[in-house]
C-alpha positions, 0 to 999 in steps of 0.5 A: 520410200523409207529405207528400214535397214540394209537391203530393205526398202518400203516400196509403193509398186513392185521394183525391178533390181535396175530401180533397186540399184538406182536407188542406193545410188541416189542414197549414196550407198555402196552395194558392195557393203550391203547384202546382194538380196534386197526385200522390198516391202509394201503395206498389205490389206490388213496392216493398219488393222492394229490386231498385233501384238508382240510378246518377249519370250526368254529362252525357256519359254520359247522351247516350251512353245516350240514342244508343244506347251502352252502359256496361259493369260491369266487375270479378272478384269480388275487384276493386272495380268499374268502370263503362266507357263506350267510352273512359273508366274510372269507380270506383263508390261507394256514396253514402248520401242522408237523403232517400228516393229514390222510383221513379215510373213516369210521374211528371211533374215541375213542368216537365212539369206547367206545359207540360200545362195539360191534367193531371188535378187529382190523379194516382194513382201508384204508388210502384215503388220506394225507395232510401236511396243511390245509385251515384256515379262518379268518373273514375279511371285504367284498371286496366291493369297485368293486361293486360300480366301476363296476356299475359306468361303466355305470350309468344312466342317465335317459330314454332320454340319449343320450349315443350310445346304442350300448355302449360295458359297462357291466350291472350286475344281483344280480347273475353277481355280486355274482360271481364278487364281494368277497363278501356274498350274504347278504353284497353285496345286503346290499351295494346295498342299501347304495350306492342306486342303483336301478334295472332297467329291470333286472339290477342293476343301480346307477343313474348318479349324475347329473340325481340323483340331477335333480330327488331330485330337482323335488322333493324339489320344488314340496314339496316347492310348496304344502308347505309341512312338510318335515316330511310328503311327500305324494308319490301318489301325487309326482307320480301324479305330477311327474309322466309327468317329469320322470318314476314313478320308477325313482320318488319312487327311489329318495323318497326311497334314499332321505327319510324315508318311512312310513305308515299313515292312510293307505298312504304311506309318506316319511319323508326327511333325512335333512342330506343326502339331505345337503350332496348331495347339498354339493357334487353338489357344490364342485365337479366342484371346485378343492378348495373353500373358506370356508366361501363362501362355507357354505353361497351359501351351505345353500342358496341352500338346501329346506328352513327348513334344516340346513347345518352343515360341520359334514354332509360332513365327508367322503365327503369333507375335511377343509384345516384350515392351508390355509388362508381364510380356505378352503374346498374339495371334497374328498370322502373316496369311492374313496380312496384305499380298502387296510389298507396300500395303504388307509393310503399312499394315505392319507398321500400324501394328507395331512402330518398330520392328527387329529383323528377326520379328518381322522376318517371318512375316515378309519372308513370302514377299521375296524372290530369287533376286530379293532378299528380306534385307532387301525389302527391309532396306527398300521399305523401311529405315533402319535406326538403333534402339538400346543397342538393338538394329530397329525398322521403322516405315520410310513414309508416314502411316495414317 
């Protein structure tokens, strides 16, 4: 017999309160400081089985529980595992305890046993169930950098493709993802929206970037030629006019990515973001080029967008990067949805492209890594140390990068 805590006591045989009272005599234990009900426990059939498991909840998501929402394991066999609510992501550590954790159907607590003044002086129970540790949750970012990989297996390319049809990539439902991506239904349906993916009979599609580019481009030169505002554009005129070139889906698609869509008089118009517009131009130009002359660049960059927009090379953070130690400057590509997902391996790889970085130029490619608690200096003072160079705060990696 090991006694647990006060008013339980692990028992091999049913016991009476005479045995119960002779027991906490033998320990030297004061009744009266203890509650009247006692449990005594034993060990069922089934609780050396090692089935149970234990999982910390925070408040919320035990209200979620209790109303009937589910929490979902999310992982591959090779992907460190996740659990998922309807719009949060949670990393799952074990967490050992050195006391033993006891499952008892029915058990009451002090509380409940204070309310019931009816109890039974000694409750039988048996023990279901042990466990020495327990699954901790800590909130972490959503894993969703597979999403895009896996839509950019097979983009798309437009209804006249000319990709063999018996092609083995894989397409993807909201449900194919949801079991794929470490991620909550919430996150993964808001990604889908920021990398502008489009569902195309049943499946979720990323346009091919030439395609993409092609579409935007009839779209700019019907708004050259109606002399439209780029703050008004009509889109029952663009699927009118359009409509011959590409699937009306495809033209809304590229006004919804491209444009802010709005209500007036009861039409529907769009209004042109001049800054992703001027972005996806830059990208356009520099991704054929392993490095361009910046000076050469910025001219050619705004001779190519609508007349009206204006380029500025603070559309590009995330996109491409200015080499000012180079003489005549230069500039790029260098998306930040390419770099590695992980804290670590996203500062090496920085690091190997250049040594040393200023906040304001590695800003936009680790500010996806943070989270509520953690902040780009954070990161910067976690994984890289700090120096001036020329009057200018540098970072450079903590540890050697081969």
């Amino acid at each position: 017999m090991a006694r647990l805590s006060e008013g339980i006591e692990l028992a091999d045989a049913m016991r009476s309160r005479a045995e119960v009272d002779a027991t906490l005599q033998t320990a030297k234990l004061n009744p009266a400081e203890l509650l009247p009900v006692v449990h005594c426990l034993s060990f069922g059939p089934q609780a050396g089985s090692g089935d149970c498991y234990l999982l910390q909840l925070e408040p919320g998501l035990s209200d979620q529980l209790e109303a009937g929402c589910s929490l979902v394991i999310r992982g591959e066999k090779h992907e460190q595992v996740v659990l998922c609510s309807k719009d949060k992501t949670y990393d799952m550590k074990i967490a050992d305890t050195s006391n033993m954790l006891l499952f008892i159907p029915g058990c009451k607590t002090p509380e409940q046993l204070k309310a019931d003044q009816a109890s039974c002086n000694v409750i039988h129970s048996q023990i279901a169930g042990f466990s020495k540790n327990y699954w901790e949750l800590r909130r972490c970012r959503p894993k969703l950098k597979k999403l895009r990989k896996l839509l950019m297996e097979d983009p798309y390319e437009g209804p006249d493709s000319r990709k063999d049809p018996t092609s083995t990539f894989s397409k993807y439902t909201t449900e194919d993802l949801l079991s794929l991506i470490q991620a909550s239904e919430e996150e993964i349906l808001h990604q889908l929206q920021v990398i502008d993916a489009c569902k195309i009979e049943g499946y979720w599609r990323i346009l091919e970037f030439d395609y993409e580019m092609k579409l935007l481009n009839h779209v700019t030169q019907l708004i050259d030629s109606e002399s439209w505002s780029l703050s008004k554009v009509p889109l029952h005129t663009c699927l009118e006019e359009l409509g011959s070139l590409e699937p009306r889906e495809m033209i809304e698609h590229i006004l919804l990515s491209y444009g802010r869509k709005y209500i007036d008089d009861g039409e529907v118009y769009f209004e042109m973001q001049e800054d992703k517009i001027c972005r996806a131009t830059a990208q356009m130009l520099l991704q054929n080029a392993v490095k361009f002359n910046l000076s050469e660049f910025q001219e050619v960059w705004q001779q190519s967008v609508p007349e009206g927009m204006t380029t500025r090379l603070d559309q590009l953070k995330g996109l491409a990067l200015v080499d000012k130690s180079s003489k005549p400057e230069t500039i790029f590509l260098l998306k930040v949805e390419d770099l590695p997902e992980d804290n670590q391996e996203r500062f090496n790889s920085l690091f190997r492209i250049r040594e040393k970085w200023t906040e304001v130029d590695i800003a936009p490619y680790i500010q996806d890594l943070c989270t509520e608690k953690q902040t780009v200096g954070t990161l910067l003072t976690k994984y890289a140390r700090s120096s001036t160079q020329n009057g200018v705060k540098v970072y450079n990696s903590r540890r050697p990068i081969s």
